[in-house]
FIKOLDREN-222432 format. One record per residue: z, y, x of N, C-alpha, C in turn; residue in three letters; chain. Coordinates in pm, whole numbers, plus 50000, padded with zeros to 5 digits. Atoms other than C-alpha are relative to their C-alpha. Example, Ala and Ser with C-alpha at 12.3 -4.5 7.8 and 13.67 -1.06 7.14 Angstrom:
2
nw, nv, nu, caw, cav, cau, cw, cv, cu, r, c
50000, 49881, 50089, 50780, 49550, 51230, 50000, 50120, 50090, ALA, A $
49994, 49881, 49918, 50714, 49894, 51367, 50073, 50109, 49923, SER, A $
***
This chain:
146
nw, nv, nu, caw, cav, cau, cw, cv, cu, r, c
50119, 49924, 49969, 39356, 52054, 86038, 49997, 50027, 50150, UNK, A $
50022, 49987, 49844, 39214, 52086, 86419, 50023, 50155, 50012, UNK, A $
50002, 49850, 49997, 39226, 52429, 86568, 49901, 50079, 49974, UNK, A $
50182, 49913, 49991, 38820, 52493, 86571, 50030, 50055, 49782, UNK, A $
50005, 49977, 50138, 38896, 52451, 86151, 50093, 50132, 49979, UNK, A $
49932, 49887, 49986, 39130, 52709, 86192, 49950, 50128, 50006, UNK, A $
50038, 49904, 49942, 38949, 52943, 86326, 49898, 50030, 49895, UNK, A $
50124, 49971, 50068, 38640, 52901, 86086, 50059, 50004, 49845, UNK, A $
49963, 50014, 50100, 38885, 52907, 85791, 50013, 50175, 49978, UNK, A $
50014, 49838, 49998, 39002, 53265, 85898, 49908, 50093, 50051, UNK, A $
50134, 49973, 49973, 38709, 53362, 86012, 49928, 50088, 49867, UNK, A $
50061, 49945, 50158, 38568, 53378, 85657, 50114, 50054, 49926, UNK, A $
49936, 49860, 50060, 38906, 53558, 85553, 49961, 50114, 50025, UNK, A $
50065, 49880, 49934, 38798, 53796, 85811, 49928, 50111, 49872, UNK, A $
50137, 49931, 50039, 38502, 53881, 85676, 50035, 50025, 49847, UNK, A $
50001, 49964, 50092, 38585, 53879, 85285, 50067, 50055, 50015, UNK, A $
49869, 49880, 49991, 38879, 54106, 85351, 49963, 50111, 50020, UNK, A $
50046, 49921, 49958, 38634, 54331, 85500, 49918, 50049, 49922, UNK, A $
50084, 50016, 50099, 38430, 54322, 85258, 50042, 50093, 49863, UNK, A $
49911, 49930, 50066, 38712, 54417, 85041, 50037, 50123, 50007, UNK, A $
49937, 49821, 49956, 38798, 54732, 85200, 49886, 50097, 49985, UNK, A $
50080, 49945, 50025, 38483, 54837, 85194, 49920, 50032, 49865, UNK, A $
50025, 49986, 50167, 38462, 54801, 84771, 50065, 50109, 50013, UNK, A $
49909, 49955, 50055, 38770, 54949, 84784, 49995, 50189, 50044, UNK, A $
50078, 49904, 49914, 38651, 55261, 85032, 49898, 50089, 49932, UNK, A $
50148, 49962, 50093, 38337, 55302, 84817, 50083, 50050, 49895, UNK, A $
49889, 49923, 50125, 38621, 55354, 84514, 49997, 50156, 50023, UNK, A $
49923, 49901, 50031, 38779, 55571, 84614, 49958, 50138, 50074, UNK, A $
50109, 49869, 49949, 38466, 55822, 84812, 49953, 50036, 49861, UNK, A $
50088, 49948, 50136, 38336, 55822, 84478, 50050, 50005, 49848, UNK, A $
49933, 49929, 50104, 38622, 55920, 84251, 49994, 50107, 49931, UNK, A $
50025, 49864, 50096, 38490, 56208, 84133, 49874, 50031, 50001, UNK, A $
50193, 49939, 50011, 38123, 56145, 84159, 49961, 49996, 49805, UNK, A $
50006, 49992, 50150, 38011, 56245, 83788, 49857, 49951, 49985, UNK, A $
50163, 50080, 50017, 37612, 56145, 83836, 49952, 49892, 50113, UNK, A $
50052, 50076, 49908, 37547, 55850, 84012, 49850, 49922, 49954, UNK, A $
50140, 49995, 50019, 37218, 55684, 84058, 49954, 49948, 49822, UNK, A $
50022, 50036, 50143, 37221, 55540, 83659, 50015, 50113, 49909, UNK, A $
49971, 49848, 50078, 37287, 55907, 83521, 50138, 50003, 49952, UNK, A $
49924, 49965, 50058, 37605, 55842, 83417, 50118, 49987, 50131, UNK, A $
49926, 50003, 49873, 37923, 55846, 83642, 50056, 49901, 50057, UNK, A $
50024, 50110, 49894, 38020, 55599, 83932, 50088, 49899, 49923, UNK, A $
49905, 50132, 50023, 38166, 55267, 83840, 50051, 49920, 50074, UNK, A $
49915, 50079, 49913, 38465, 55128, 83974, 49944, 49863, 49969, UNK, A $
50022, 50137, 50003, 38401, 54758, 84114, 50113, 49961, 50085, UNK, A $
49907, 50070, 49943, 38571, 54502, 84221, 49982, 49894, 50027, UNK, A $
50016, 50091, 49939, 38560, 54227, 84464, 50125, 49862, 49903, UNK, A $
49942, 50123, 50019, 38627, 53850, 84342, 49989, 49868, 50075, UNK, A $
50023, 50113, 49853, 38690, 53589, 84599, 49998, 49878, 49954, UNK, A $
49996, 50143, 50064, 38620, 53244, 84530, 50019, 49902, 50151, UNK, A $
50011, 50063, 49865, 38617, 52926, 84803, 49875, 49908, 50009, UNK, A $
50151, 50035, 49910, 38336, 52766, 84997, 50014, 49884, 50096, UNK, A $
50005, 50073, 49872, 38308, 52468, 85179, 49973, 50006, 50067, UNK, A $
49987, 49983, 49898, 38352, 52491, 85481, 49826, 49920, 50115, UNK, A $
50094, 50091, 49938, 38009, 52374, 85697, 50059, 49935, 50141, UNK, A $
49977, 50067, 49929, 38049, 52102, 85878, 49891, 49958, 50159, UNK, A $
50084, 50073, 49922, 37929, 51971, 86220, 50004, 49889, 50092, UNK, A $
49933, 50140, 49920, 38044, 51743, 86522, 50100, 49964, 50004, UNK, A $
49823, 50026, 50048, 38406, 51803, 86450, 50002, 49961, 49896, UNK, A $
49963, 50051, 50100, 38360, 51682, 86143, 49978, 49841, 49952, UNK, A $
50040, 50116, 49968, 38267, 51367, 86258, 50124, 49929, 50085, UNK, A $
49866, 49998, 49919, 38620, 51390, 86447, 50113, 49990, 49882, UNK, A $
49912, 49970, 50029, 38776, 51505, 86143, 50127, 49880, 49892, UNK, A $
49922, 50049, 50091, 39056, 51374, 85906, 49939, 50061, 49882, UNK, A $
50061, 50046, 50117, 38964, 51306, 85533, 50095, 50187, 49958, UNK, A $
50017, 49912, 50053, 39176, 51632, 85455, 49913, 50153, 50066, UNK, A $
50054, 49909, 49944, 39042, 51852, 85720, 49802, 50010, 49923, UNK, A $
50132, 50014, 50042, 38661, 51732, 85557, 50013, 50068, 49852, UNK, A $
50025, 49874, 50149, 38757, 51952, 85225, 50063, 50137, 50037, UNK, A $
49923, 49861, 49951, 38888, 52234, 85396, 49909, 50113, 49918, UNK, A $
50068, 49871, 50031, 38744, 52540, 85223, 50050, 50144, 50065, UNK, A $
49996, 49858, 49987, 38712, 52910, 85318, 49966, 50067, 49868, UNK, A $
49999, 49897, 50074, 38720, 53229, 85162, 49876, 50051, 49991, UNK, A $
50135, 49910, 49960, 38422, 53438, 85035, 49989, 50120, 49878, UNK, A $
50058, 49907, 50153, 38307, 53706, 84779, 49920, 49948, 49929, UNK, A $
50119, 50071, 50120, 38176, 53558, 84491, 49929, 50074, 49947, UNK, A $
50108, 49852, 50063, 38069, 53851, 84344, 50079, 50144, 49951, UNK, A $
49917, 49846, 50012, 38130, 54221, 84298, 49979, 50015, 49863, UNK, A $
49984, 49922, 50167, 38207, 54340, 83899, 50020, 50166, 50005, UNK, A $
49959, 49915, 50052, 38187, 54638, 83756, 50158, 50024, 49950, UNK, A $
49871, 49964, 50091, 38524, 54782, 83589, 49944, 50047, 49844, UNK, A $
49983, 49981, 50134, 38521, 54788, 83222, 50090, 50142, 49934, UNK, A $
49938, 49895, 50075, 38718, 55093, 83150, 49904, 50124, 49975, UNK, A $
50010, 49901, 50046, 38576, 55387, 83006, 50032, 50099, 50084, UNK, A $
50036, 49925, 49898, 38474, 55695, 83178, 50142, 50116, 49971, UNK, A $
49925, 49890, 50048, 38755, 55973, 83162, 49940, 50105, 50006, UNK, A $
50049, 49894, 50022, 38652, 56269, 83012, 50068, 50148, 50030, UNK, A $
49977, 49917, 49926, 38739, 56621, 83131, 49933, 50117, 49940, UNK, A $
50082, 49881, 50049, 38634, 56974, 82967, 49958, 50148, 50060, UNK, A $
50046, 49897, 49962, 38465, 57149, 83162, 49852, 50042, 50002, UNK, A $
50103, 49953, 50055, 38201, 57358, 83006, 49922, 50002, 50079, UNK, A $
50121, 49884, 49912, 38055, 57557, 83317, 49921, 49873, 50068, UNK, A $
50021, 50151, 49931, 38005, 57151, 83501, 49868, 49996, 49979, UNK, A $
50121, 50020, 50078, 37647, 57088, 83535, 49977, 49877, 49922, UNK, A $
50064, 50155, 50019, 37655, 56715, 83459, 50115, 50016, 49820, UNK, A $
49915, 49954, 50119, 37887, 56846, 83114, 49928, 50007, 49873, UNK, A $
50051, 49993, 50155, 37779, 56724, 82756, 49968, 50089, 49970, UNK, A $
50007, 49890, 50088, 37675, 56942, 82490, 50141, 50032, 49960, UNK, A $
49843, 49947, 50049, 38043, 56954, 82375, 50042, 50052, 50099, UNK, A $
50000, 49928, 49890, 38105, 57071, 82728, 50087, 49919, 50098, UNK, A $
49942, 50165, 49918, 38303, 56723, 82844, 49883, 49976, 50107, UNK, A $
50026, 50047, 49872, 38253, 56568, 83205, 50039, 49908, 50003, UNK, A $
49945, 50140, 49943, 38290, 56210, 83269, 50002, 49973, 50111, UNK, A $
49995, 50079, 49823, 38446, 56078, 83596, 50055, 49882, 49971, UNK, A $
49925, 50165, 49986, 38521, 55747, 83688, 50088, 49986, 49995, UNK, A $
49837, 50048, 50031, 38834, 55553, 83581, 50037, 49922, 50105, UNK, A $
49973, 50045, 49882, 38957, 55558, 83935, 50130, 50033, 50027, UNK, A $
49845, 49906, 49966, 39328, 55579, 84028, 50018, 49966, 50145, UNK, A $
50060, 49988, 49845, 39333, 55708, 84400, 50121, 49891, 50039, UNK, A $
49890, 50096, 49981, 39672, 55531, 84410, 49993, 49875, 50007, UNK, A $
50031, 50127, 50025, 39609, 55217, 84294, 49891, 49941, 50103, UNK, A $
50061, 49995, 49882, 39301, 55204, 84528, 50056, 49979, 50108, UNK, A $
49941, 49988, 49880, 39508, 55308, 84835, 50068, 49877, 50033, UNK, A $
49906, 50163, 50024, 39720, 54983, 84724, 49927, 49885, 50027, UNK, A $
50188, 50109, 49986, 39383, 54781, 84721, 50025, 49987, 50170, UNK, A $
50025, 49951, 49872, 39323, 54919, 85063, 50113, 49960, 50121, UNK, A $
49899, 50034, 49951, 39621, 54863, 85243, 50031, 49836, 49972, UNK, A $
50020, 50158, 50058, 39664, 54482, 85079, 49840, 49945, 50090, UNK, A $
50133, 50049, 49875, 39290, 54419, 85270, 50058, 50041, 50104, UNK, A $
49989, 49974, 49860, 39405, 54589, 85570, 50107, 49869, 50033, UNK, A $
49849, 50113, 50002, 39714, 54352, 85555, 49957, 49885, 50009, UNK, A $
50058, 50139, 50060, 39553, 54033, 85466, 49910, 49949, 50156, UNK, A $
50094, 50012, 49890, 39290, 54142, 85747, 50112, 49967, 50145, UNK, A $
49874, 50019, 49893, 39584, 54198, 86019, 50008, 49829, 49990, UNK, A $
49944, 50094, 49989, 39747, 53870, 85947, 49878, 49859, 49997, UNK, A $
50130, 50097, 49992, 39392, 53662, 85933, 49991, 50014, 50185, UNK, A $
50038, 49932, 49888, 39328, 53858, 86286, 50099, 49892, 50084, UNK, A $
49859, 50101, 49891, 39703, 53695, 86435, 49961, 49902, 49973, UNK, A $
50001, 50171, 50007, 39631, 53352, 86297, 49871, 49990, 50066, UNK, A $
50146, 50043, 49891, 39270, 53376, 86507, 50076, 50036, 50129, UNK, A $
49948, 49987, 49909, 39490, 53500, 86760, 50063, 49908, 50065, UNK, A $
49865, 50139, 49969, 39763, 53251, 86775, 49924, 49884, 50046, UNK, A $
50097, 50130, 49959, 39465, 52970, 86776, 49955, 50021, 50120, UNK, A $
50140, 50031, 49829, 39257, 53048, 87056, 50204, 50012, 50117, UNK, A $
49869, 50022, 49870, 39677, 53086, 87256, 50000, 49873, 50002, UNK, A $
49936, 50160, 50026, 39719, 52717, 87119, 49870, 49963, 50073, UNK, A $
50105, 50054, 49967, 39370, 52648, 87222, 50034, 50001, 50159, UNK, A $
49963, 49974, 49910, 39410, 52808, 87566, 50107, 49951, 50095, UNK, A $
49884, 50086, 49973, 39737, 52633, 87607, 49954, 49860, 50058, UNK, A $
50061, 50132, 50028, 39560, 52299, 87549, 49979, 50009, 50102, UNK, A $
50120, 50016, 49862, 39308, 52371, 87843, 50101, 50035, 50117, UNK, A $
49905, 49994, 49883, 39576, 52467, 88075, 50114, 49886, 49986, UNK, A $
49927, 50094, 50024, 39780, 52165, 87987, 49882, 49871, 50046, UNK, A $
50070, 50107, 50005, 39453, 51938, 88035, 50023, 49985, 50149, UNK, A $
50021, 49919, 49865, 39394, 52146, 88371, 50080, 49914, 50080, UNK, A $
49876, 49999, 49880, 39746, 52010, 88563, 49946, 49811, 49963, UNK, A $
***
């Protein structure tokens, strides 16, 4: 793979990673929202990344047969969470059944934080490998230079 593919590979980690943090962000602000805009309380989601061919243009007219399937990263789509709302008894609550139960979202702040940290991480180490390229790149041009 050239270096430009490099760059446009993590590139689109970048961005779904970011993407990620910001599901994961949304979690866990709204762990204890009990009425969100559907009346009932917030639903954890969750980012699923799929891959994407990569668009091609004059380098790819340069490239090698594997560099021409190179794929990137992307969000395929955000899901709901399937679990069941946890319930909670508190009578005086305005958003509180007739039995006097409160549903909040089946959010564990923990688990989240784990989310969160894993994107930040993912993001970091996408960040160095755009880093490292444009040194190798930079290198190049001062190597053409002499």
């Amino acid at each position: 793979m050239n270096l430009f593919g490099i760059l446009d590979v993590s590139g689109s980690a970048l961005l779904a990673e970011r993407q990620r943090a910001e599901i994961v962000t949304s979690n866990l602000a709204n762990a204890e929202t009990t009425h969100a805009a559907d009346g009932g309380p917030y639903k954890r989601v969750h980012v699923v990344f799929g891959s994407h061919q990569m668009p091609h243009g004059f380098q790819a007219t340069l490239a090698s047969f594997t560099d021409r399937h190179t794929e990137g990263v992307r969000v395929d789509r955000v899901v709901e969470d399937s679990m069941a709302p946890i319930r909670r008894f508190e009578p005086g609550h305005p958003d509180a059944d007739p039995e006097g139960y409160v549903s909040y979202p089946a959010i564990n702040p923990v688990e989240e934080m784990v989310n969160l940290m894993g994107a930040a991480r993912s993001y970091q180490l996408n960040a160095s490998a755009v880093q490292s390229t444009k040194n190798m790149i930079q290198a190049s041009i001062d190597i053409l230079k002499s």
